[in-house]
N, C-alpha and C positions, 0 to 999 in steps of 0.2 A: 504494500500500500504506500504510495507517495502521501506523504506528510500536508504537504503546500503546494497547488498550483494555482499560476496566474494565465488569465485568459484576455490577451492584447487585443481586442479587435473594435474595429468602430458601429460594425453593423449589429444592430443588437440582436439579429436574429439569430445569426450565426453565434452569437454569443450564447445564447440560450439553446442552442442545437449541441453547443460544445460541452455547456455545463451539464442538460440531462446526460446526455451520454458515459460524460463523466461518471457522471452519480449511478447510473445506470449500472454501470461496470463494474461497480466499488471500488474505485480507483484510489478516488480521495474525497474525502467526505471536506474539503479546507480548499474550496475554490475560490480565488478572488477574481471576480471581472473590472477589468480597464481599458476605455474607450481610447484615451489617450497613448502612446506610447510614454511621452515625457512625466506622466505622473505615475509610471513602474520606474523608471530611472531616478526619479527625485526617492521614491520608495527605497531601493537599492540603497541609493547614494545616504540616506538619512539612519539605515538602518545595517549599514555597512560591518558596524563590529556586533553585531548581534546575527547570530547563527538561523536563529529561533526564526526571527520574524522575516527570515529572508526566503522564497520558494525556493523547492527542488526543480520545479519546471517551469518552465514558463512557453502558451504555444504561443507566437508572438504572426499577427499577420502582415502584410509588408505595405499595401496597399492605406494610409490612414494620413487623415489631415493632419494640422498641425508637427508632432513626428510623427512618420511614418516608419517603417521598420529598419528600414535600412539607416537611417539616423540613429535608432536605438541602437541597433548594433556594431556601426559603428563609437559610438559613444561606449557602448557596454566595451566592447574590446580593449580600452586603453585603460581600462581601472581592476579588470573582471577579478586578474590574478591575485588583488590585496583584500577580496571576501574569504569570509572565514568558513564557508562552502565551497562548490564547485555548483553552478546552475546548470541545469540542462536544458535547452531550447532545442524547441523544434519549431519553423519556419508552419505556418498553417494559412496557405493561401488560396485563393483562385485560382491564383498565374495557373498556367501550364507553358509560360512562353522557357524554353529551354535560356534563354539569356539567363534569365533569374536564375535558375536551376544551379547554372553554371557558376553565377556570381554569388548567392549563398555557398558553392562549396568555398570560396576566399574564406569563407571566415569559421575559425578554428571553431569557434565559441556552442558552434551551431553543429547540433548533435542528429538534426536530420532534417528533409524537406518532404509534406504532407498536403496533403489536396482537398479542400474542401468538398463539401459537407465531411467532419469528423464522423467516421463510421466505427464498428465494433472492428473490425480489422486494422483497422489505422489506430486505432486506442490501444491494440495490442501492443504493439511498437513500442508503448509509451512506457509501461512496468517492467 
């Protein structure tokens, strides 16, 4: 059972497609949803030396106003290795455009790439 996850995304629909499913699975019963990117990275950044309050996962989608993913991840890159975790991200998009595909493999951070609608096989992945 993961502990903590956090659920990035702007569409609220898909936000609530990700969270049943979650819960569905018994995955983790300790879901947090965030439309914003910037307000999981101000979370990160504020709760930095604390283990606890920091998630094991985060699915983070790429597409979102204000930041969108690829800012977070960028940004998450340059700080990740001074948490007193290791987070696990999985990218959870629409894209199918292989660009993206290819440009999330750059980044170390990121522990897999996942295709919308969150399904029972794709949550497998996740435990």
């Amino acid at each position: 059972m993961i502990n903590m996850i956090f659920i990035v995304d702007d569409d609220p629909i898909h936000q609530q497609i990700a969270r049943i499913m979650i819960e569905r699975q018994g995955i983790s019963a300790n879901i947090r949803v965030f439309s914003d990117a910037q307000d999981v990275l101000d979370h990160i950044r504020q709760h930095a030396d604390n283990a606890e309050a920091l998630p094991d996962l985060i699915l983070l989608d790429l597409n979102m106003p204000i930041m969108d993913g690829w800012e977070f991840l960028d940004a998450y890159s340059d700080f990740h290795t001074e948490l007193p975790k290791q987070i696990r991200i999985f990218v959870l998009t629409s894209s199918i455009d292989e660009k993206d595909k290819e440009r999330v493999r750059n980044y170390s951070v990121v522990n897999g790439y996942l295709t919308k609608p969150l399904s029972r096989e794709i949550i497998a992945h996740l435990s």
